[in-house]
N, C-alpha and C positions, 0 to 999 in steps of 0.2 A: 544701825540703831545707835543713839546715842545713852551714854551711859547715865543723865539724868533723867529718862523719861522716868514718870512717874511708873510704878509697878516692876522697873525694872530691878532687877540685884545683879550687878556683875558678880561672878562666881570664878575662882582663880583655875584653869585648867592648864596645868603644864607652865609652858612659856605664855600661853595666854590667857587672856579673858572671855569667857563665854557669857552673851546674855540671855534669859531665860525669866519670863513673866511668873514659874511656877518652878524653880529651882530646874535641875537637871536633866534634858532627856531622860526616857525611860528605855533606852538605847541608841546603839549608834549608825547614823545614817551615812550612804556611801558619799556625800561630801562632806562633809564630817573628816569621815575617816580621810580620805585622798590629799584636804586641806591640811588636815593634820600629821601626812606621812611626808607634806611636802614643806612643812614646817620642821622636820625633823624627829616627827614622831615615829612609833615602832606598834605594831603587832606582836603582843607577849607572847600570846598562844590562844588558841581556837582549837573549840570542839563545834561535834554537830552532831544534833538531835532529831533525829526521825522520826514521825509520829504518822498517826491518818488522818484525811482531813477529806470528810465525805468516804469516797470510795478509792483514793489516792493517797497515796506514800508521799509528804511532802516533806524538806530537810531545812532546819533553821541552824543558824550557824551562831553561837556566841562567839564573842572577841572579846578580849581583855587586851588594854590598849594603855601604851604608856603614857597617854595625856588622861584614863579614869583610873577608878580602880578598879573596878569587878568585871568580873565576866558580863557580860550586854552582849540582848539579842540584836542581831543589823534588823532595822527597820526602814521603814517607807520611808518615802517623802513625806514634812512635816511630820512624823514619829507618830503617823494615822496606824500602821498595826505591822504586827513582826512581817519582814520579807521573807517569806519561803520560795523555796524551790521545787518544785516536783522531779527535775533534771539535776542529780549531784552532782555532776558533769561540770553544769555552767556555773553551780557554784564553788565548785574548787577553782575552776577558773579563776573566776573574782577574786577569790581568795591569795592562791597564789601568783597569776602576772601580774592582774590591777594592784594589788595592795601589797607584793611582795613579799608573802610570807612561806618561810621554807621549813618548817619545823613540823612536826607528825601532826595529823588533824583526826583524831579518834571518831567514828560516829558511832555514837549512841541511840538506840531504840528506846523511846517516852515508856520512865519504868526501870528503867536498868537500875538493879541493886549499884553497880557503881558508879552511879550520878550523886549521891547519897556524898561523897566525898567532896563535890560541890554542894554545900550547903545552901546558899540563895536559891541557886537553878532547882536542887531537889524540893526544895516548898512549891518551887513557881510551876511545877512540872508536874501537875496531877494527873494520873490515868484515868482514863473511860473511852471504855468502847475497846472495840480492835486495835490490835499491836503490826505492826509490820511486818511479817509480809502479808497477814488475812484483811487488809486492807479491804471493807462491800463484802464481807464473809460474815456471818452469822453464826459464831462458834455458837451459839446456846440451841441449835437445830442441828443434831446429829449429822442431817444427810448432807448440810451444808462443808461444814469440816472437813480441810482437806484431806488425801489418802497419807495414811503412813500413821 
């Protein structure tokens, strides 16, 4: 893209220039990041956030990356909706070979009084419904609700 079309605003990220018709992602997409680790950027720190989605436990991973500044959810291609995981597996993967980060990656269940210490994340994070692990459970039905 060139830096004169009309709509566009180059926006200064890091060593470079990002362009963007509507100012900034709404997070960060895996070439994104890869381009940006290979230009010498860094992974500050990464959490992950578990929540339900239907009747599955799925895990979204924020990063806070030395080319923005806040914490961002990895998202899709074209930044169409956050990329979860239902395998946390394959996302520590991603996390630690492809993007090389070695430092503690906390995960958090959507709700945790200590997400409240991320201030953005804690607005953007609202509860409803089931929590992790009653994930397709019907707490407000006695018989449903697990033993114990």
């Amino acid at each position: 893209m060139a830096a004169g079309q009309p709509g566009r605003i180059p926006l200064p990220v890091g060593d470079r220039v990002e362009q963007r018709g509507r100012g900034l992602a709404s997070g960060l997409q895996e070439g994104e990041i890869r381009q940006a680790l290979q230009e010498g950027g860094r992974i500050r720190n990464v959490l992950i956030v578990s929540k339900c989605v239907g009747g599955a436990v799925e895990h979204l991973a924020y990063l806070r990356a030395s080319w923005r500044r806040d914490f961002l959810p990895l998202r899709t291609w074209n930044d169409r909706g956050d990329r979860t995981y239902r395998d946390l597996d394959r996302l520590l993967t991603l996390i630690r070979a492809d993007f090389g980060f070695c430092g503690c990656i906390p995960v958090y269940i959507a709700g945790d009084p200590d997400l409240a210490r991320y201030k953005a994340l804690a607005r953007e994070l609202p509860v409803a419904g089931p929590l992790p692990p009653h994930c397709g459970i019907d707490l407000q039905r006695p018989e449903a609700a697990p033993p114990g």
